[in-house]
N, C-alpha and C positions, 0 to 999 in steps of 0.2 A: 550806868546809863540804861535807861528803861528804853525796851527796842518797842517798836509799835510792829503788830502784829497783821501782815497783806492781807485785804480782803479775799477770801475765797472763789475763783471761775467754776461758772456754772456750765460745766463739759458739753450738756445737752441744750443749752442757748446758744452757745459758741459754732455747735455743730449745724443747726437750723438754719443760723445766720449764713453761715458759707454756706450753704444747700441752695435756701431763698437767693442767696448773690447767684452763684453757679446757672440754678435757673430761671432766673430773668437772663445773664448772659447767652443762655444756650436760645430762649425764647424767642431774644431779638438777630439771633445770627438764621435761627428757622424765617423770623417773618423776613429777616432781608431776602433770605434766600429766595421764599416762596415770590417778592416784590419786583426780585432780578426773574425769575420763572413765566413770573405772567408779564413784564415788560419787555422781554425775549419770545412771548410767543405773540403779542399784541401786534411788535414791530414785525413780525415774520409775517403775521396775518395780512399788515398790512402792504409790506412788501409784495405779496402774492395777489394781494386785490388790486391793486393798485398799481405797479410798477409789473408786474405777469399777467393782472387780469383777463387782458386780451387777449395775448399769447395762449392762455390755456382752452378761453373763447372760445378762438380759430381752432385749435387740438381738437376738442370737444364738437366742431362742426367738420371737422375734416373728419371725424371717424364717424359720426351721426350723420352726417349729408352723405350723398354722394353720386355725382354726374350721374344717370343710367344713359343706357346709350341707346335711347330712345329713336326709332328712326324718326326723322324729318324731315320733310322737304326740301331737297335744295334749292337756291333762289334760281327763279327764271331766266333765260338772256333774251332778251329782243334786239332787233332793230332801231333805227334811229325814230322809226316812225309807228313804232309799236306792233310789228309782225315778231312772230315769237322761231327763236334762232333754236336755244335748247329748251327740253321739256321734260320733265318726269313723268312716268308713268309707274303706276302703284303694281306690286309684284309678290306673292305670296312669299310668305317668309318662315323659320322656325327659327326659335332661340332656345337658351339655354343659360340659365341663371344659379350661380355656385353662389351655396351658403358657404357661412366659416366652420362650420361646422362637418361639411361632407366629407367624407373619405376617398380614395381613388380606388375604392373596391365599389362603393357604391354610384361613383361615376363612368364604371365599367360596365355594372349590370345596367344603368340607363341606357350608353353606348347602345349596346348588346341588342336592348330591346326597340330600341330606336331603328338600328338597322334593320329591322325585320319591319318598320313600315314605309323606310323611306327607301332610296337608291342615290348615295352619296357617292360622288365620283373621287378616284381615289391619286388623282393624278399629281395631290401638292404633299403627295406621302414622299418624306427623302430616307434616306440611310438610318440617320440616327432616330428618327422615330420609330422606325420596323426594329432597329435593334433596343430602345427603348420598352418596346412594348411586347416582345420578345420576352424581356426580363420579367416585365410585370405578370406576363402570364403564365415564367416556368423559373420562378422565385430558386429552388431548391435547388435546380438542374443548374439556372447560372450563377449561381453564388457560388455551388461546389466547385466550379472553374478556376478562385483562385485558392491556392492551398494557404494551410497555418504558417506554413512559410512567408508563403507569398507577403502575408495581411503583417506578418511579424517585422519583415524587412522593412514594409510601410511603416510600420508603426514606431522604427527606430530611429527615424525624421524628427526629430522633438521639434523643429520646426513648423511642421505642421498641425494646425488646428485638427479635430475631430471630424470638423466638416469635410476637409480637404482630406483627410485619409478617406474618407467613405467615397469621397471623386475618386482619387486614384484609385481606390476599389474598382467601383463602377464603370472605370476607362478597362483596367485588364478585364473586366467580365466582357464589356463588347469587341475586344477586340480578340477574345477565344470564342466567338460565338462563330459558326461555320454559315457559308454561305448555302449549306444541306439543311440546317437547321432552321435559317430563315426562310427560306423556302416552304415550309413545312406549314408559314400560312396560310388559311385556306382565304380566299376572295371574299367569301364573310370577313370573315375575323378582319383582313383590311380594311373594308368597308367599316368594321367597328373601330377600328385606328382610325378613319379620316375623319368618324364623327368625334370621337374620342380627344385627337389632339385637339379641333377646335374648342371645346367644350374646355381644356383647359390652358386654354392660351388667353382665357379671359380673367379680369378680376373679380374679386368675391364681390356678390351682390349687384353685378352691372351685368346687365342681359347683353348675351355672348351669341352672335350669328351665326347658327350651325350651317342651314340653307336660305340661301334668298333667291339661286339664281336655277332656275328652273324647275320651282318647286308648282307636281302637279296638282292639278285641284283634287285628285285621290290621295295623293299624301297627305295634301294640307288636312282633309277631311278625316281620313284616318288618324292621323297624331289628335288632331281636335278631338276625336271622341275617346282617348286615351289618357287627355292630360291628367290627372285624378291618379293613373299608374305611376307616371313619369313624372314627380318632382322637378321642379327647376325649368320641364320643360314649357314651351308655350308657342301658339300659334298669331300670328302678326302680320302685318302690312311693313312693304319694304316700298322702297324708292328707286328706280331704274334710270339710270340719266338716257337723255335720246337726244342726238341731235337731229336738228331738221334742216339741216346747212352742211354741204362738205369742206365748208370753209375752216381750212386747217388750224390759223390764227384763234379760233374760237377755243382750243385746246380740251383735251380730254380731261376723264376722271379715270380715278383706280375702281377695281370693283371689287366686293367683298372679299372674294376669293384671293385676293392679290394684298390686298388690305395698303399699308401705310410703305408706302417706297422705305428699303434699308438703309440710302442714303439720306432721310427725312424723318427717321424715326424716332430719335431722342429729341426732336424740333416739336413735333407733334404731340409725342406723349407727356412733354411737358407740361400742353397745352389741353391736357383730359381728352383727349382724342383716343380712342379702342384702336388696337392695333388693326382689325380687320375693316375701318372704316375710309369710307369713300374719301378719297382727296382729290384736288387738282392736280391734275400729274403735268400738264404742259400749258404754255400759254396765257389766254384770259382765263380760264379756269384755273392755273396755279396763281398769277398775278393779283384773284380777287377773292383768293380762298375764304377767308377769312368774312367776308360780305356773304358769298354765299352760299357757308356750309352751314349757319344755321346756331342753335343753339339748343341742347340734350335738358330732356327734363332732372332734375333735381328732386331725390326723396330722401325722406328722414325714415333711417329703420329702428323698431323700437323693438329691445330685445330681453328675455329672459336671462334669470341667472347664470342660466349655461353658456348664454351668447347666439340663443338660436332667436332668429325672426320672428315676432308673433305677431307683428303688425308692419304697415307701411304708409307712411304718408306724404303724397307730394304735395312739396314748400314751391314749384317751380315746375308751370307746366311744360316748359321748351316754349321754342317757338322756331317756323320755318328761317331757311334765308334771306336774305333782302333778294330784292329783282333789280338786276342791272340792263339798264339801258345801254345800246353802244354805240358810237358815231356811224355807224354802217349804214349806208344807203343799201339794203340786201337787192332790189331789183336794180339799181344798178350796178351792182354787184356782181350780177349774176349775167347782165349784157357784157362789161368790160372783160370776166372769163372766156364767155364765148367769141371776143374776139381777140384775144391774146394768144388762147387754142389757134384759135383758125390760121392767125398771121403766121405763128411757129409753128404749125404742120405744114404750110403754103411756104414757107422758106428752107423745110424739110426737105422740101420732097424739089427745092428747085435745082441741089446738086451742090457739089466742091462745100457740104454743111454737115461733113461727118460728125464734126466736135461740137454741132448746136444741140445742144439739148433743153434748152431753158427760155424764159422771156419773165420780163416783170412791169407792172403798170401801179403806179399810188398817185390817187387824187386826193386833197384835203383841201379846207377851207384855211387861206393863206392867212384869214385874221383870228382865228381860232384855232386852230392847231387840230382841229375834228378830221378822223381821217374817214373818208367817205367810200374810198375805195382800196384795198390792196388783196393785186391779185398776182402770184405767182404760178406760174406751171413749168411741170418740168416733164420730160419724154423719157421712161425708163423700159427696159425691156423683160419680159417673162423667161425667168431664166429657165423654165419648162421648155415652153413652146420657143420661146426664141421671139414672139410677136410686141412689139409696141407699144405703149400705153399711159397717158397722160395724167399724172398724179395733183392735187394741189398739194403749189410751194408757196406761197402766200407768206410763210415765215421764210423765207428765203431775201423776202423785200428788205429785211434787216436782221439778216444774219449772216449776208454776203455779201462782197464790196469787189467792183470791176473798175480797170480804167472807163472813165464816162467820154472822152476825147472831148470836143469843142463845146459841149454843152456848160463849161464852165468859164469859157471866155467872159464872161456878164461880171466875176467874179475876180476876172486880170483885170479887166478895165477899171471896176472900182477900184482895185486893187492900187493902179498904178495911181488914181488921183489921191488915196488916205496916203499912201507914200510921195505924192507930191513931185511925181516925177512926170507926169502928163497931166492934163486938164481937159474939158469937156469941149471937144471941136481940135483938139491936139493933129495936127497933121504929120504922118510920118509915109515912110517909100517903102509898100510893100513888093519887097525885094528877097531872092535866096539868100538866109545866109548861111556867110562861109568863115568859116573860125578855121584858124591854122593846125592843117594835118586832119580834118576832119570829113566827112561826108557833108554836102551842102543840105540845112537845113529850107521847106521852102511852104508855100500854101498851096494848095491842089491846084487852085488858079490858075498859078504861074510858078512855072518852073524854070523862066530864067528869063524874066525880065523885070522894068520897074513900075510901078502904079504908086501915084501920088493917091492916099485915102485918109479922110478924118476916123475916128472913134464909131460912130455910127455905121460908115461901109463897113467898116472893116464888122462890127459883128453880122452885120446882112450879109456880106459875104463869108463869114466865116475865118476872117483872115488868119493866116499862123502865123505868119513874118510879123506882123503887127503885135501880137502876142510875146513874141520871144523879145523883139526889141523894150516892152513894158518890162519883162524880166529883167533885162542884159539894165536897163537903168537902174531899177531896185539894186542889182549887186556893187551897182556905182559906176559903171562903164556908158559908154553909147559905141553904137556901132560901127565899125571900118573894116572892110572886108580883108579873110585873112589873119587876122585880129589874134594873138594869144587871149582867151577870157579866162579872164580872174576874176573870183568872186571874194567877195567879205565874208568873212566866219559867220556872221549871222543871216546870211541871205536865204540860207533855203530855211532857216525857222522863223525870219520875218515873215514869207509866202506863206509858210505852213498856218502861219497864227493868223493872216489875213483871212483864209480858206477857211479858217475856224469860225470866222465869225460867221459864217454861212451856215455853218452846221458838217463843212466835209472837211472828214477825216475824223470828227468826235463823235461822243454817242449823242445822239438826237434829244434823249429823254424820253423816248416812247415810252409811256406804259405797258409793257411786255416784258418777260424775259430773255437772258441770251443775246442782246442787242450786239453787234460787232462793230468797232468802228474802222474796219477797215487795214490794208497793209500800207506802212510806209516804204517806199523805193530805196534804194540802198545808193547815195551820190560816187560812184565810182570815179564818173567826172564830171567835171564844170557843166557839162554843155548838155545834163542832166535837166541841170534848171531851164531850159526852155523847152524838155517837153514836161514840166512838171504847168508850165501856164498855159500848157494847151489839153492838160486833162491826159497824159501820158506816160504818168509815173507814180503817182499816190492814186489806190483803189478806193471807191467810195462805196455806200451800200445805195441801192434807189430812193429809199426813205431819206437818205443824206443829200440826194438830188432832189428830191418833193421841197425839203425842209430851205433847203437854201433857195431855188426857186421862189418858194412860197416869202422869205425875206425880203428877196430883191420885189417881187407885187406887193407886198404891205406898207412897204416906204419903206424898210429896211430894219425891219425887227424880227425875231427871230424868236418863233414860237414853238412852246412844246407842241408837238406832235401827240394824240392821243386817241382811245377807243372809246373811253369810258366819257360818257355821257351825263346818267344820272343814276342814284343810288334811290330806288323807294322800295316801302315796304311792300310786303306783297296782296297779291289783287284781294279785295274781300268778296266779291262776287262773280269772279273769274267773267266778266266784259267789258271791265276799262283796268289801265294799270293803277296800282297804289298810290297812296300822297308821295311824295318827292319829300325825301330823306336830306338830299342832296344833290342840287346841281355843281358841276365842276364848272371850273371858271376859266377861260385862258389863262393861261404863264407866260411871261415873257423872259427869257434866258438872255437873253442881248439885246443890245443897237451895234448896226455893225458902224464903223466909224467915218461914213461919211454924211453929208449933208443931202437933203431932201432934193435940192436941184441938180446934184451927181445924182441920186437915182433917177429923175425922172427922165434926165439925158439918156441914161445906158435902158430906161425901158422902150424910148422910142426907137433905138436901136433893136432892140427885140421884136418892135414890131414890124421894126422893116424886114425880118429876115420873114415875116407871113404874110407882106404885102408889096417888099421895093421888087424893083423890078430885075434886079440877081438875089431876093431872097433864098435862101437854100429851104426854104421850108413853100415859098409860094405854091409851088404847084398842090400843095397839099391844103393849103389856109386860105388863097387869096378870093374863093368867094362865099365864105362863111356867113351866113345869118346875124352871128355876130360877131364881135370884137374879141382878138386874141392877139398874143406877142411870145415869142417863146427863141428858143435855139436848140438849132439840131448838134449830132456829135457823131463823128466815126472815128475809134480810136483804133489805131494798128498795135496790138499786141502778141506779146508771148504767151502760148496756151500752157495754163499752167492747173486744169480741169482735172475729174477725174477719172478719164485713161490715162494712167501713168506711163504709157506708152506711147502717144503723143507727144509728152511734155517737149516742149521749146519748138514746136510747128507754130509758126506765124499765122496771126488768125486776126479780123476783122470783129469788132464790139459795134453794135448801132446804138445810139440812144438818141434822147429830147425830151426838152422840158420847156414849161409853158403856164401861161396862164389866162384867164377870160373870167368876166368881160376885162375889155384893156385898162376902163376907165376907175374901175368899179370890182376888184376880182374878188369875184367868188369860189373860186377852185385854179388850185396853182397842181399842177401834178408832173408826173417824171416816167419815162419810159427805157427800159433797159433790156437788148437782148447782146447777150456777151457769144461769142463768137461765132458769130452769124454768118463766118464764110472764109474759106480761105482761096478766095479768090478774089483778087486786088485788083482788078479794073470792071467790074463791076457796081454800078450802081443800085443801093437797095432802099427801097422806101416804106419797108417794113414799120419803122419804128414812127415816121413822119403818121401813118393810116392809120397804126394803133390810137395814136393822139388823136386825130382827126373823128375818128369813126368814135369810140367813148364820150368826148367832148360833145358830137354830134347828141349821144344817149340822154347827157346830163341836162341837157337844154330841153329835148322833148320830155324828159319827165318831169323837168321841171314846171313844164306846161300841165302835163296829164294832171301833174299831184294838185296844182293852183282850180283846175277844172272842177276834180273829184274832191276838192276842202282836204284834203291831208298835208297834215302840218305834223313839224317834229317839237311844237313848242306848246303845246296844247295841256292845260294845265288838267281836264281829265279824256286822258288819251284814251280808243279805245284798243283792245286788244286785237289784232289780226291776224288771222290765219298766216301761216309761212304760201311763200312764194312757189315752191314747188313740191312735189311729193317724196323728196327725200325724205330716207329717214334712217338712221344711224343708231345703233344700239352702242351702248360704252362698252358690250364683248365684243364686238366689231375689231377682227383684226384692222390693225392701220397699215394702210399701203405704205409699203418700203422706200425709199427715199436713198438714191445713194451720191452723196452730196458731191 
């Protein structure tokens, strides 16, 4: 068999072939690769644009922007009627402005040179700063302090971070530094520490207040013709707050030197506020901070490779604070003072009134909740001299709470018809009563007989039998003399929640801070609850006697209490105030729960106590010009003030509340002087005068103001001078208070 002979492979086509396969396969695993390459950076790109865009935005504006802490005006306070309460006055100033770039050798020679034109007070120098700066100026001497030991034991902490070794470093260096050594500063060099810390207590790039507060016009001029030497440094206009009102309620500010309260400081700094900058530290100035501190200009810094500033440009010029308006009648304001003073020095000096130190008076308008007047005084003594001296306590109107005695009866009698236990014309026998094993309860009146009297005597005269008995039913009982009382488990929190609805015992809603509502009594026993309905066992604040007054005159709603007025922008030509930003509107927080012909019952009652003829208030109302209806109060209490050396002396509370006109009220207010005597058969009509004589004010001004066109509703109000020539600096120590 003839074999047939293989054709021949051609080595070097066979080889080409796999090479060409090989690389097409390597070609297409590159192009996927590069396809997977740029669809992985497409989706990244897109990710960052799109889904971070903003986030990096914001990054990129937080580190190019930044707050300065530009000074500006804080917003004005006025009057209801456009007299101006607080005021700024413009104050030379020095700052100081850290790059990112400066060093703390080059923030020392500024220090240095700076003290040599100013005179910086050295008094907010503490410990750790003098021993701070100590270090910084004798580097060699206090570093040798800790030995290679020492740093080596540190260092065998694995625990600790680098940072934290270099603390504990820095802790043994001050604490081997001698008190020979610190010494060793001379009054310069201090003076270069007081400038020095403030200069770095500030952030990079945000103008830092070295001085504002008694900087003189040779300083200011000196450094001004310097600045060129002094980097960072710069001369400027500050802001002074002033008040032009001693009125306490108006509340202060901080001053540079004091800067941002350390209880308030992480609140603030949150809020791009400089640690050395003004705040509301109490009151309407803490309650409206926010309105009237204003708003810091904003620049963009534009910087070189290195990171240093080469330019600056503001995106945001600031702008001042708004000007708030306040419900304050300031000149009546300012009568109702002078006669709160008077009454409480004239019941000073009448004797058996060692424990009176105090008096309080708030007027409001009962359908608006506008408070017109509140005025506290309190009598403390100079613990130097030993001599006298009348302080305003104005926040005392609600931050303190006394028994108010019978001025709350208005509030049993509703009381007993939402509980449905008496009715309007209800006849009961005011009579002592006598509960088994106990002291006979009774009404000043009568101390041991019986008087048939409806609902309306009984508030003309005051009655307390009449009151206990409202009580004694709410618990489920009626009276028989002798009597074991037993109450129902919810009796004294039904009283409590009726009292609510007035506003006593809870917080009112004042726009203020600090507001107190008052103490609850401790029910030991049953017979507790009859003097909890005559106003002798739960404390109220005055504001809680204006508020519930003001209730029972409106038809029985119960409005926020408030200062604030109106919110506008500020004046553009300082002699009318701004457009109106905001007017505040009434609030109504309640109805209390009876029906409009129970109240109108229990107000004629009120007003027979200023016109029947056993009123307890007549001799003081019954020939008023106009119309008025109100109820007096004297509660017998346990002194429980602050001579704690007193404490449990039985002592005598006067109050009364009120309101006018009867038909028509325009101002419901409350009077309160807590232990006005500890002498118990005396009669005082302190508190009846106070009412009378204020109310008298409000009626004539309200003539004057009708006469001279001033109005508080005037859409362009103009600006008016304050009332008196006070005037109040915010370094102004504040008079001590000791509550």
């Amino acid at each position: 068999m003839q074999m047939r002979n293989k054709p021949k492979v051609n080595r070097a086509s066979s080889v080409k072939a796999k090479y060409r396969a090989s690389l097409s396969f390597r070609m297409n695993v590159l192009f996927f690769s590069i396809f997977l390459l740029f669809s992985l950076l497409i989706f990244r790109l897109g990710y960052l644009q799109i889904v971070k865009g903003e986030d990096y935005v914001r990054a990129i504006e937080r580190t190019e922007e930044i707050a300065v802490n530009t000074s500006v005006p804080r917003g004005r306070i006025f009057d209801r009627y456009g007299r101006i309460l607080v005021d700024n006055e413009p104050e030379n100033a020095i700052t100081y402005t850290k790059m990112q770039t400066t060093t703390t050798t080059e923030m020392l020679e500024i220090a240095e040179q700076l003290a040599m034109l100013i005179e910086q007070p050295i008094d907010r120098i503490t410990l750790r700063d003098k021993l701070d700066f100590w270090i910084l100026k004798n580097k060699e001497t206090a570093y040798a302090k800790v030995s290679k030991d020492d740093e080596t034991k540190i260092r065998a902490n694995e625990e600790l971070e680098e940072k934290q070794v270099q603390q504990e470093i820095d802790r043994l260096v001050r604490e081997r530094i001698t008190d020979e050594e610190l010494n060793q500063l001379t009054p310069f060099e201090l003076e270069v520490l007081a400038i020095y810390r403030e200069m770095a207590s500030g952030y990079n790039l945000s103008p830092q207040i070295i001085k504002s507060e008694n900087v003189t016009d040779i300083e200011f001029a000196r450094v001004s013709e310097r600045l060129s030497d002094l980097p960072g440094i710069n001369t400027t206009t500050d802001w002074k707050r002033v008040k032009l009102s001693s009125l306490a309620i108006l509340g202060r500010t901080t001053v540079p030197s004091k800067g941002i309260p350390k209880t308030k400081l992480d609140f603030y700094l949150a809020r791009d506020y400089s640690r050395n900058d003004r705040v509301g530290e109490s009151y309407f100035e803490a309650q409206y901070e926010e309105l009237l501190q204003g708003q810091k200009s904003v620049v963009k810094n534009i910087t070189n490779k290195k990171g240093e500033v080469i330019d600056t440009l503001t995106t945001y010029a600031g702008e001042p604070g708004k000007d708030l308006v306040t419900t304050i009648d300031i000149e009546l304001q300012a009568e109702a003072d002078r006669i709160v003073e008077e009454k409480l020095l004239k019941l000073k000096a009448r004797g058996q009134a060692s424990l009176l130190d105090r008096a309080f008076f708030v007027m409001m308008n009962p359908k608006t909740g506008e408070i017109l007047s509140m005025v506290g005084k309190k009598i403390e003594k100079d613990k130097e001299t030993g001599k006298p001296y009348v302080v305003d306590y104005s926040y005392g109107t609600f931050t303190t709470a006394y028994e108010a005695g019978s001025t709350v009866k208005a509030a049993t009698v509703l009381m007993g018809y939402s509980e449905d236990v008496i009715s309007p014309g209800t006849t009961l026998i005011d009579q002592p009563i006598r509960l088994y094993r106990t002291e006979p309860k009774s009404s000043i009146f009568n101390r041991s007989g019986a008087i048939r009297m409806n609902d309306l005597k009984a508030l003309e005269r005051s009655s307390n039998s009449y009151m206990f008995q409202i009580a004694m039913k709410v618990a489920g009982t009626n009276y028989t003399p002798n009597m074991v009382f037993r109450i129902q488990d919810d009796t004294l929190q039904t009283m409590r929640n009726r009292y609510a609805q007035f506003g006593l015992g809870v917080n009112t809603g004042l726009d203020l801070p600090n507001e107190f509502s008052g103490f609850q009594g401790e029910l030991t026993d049953t017979g507790k609850i009859l003097n909890l309905a005559i106003g002798q066992f739960d404390t109220y604040t005055p504001m809680q006697l204006a508020q519930y007054i003001s209730t029972v005159a409106n038809g029985g709603y119960r409005i926020q209490p408030r200062m604030l007025k109106e919110i506008r922008d500020p004046s553009e030509d300082g002699e009318t105030l701004g457009p109106v930003i905001e007017e505040v509107t009434p609030r109504i927080l309640n109805r209390i729960a009876n029906t409009d012909d129970e109240i109108d019952h229990v107000k004629k009652g009120l007003r027979q106590v200023y016109v029947g003829p056993q009123g307890s208030a007549r001799a003081s109302f019954a020939n008023t010009p106009y119309t008025a209806a109100g109820k007096t109060g004297t509660a017998e209490v346990v002194y429980y003030g602050p001579i704690r050396e007193e404490f449990g002396t039985f002592t005598v509370n006067l109050a009364h509340v009120g309101f006018a006109p009867y038909d028509n009220p325009e101002v419901a207010y409350a009077v309160l002087i807590p232990w006005a005597t500890t002498n118990f058969n005396i009669h005082l009509n302190e508190g009846n005068e106070i009412a009378r004589e204020v109310l008298d004010v409000y009626f004539n001004l309200k003539g004057k103001y009708s006469t001279e066109g001033l109005s508080s509703s005037s859409i362009k109000q103009q600006i008016l001078p304050p009332t008196t020539g006070e005037k109040i600096d915010e370094d102004t120590e504040e008079q001590k208070v000791n509550e």
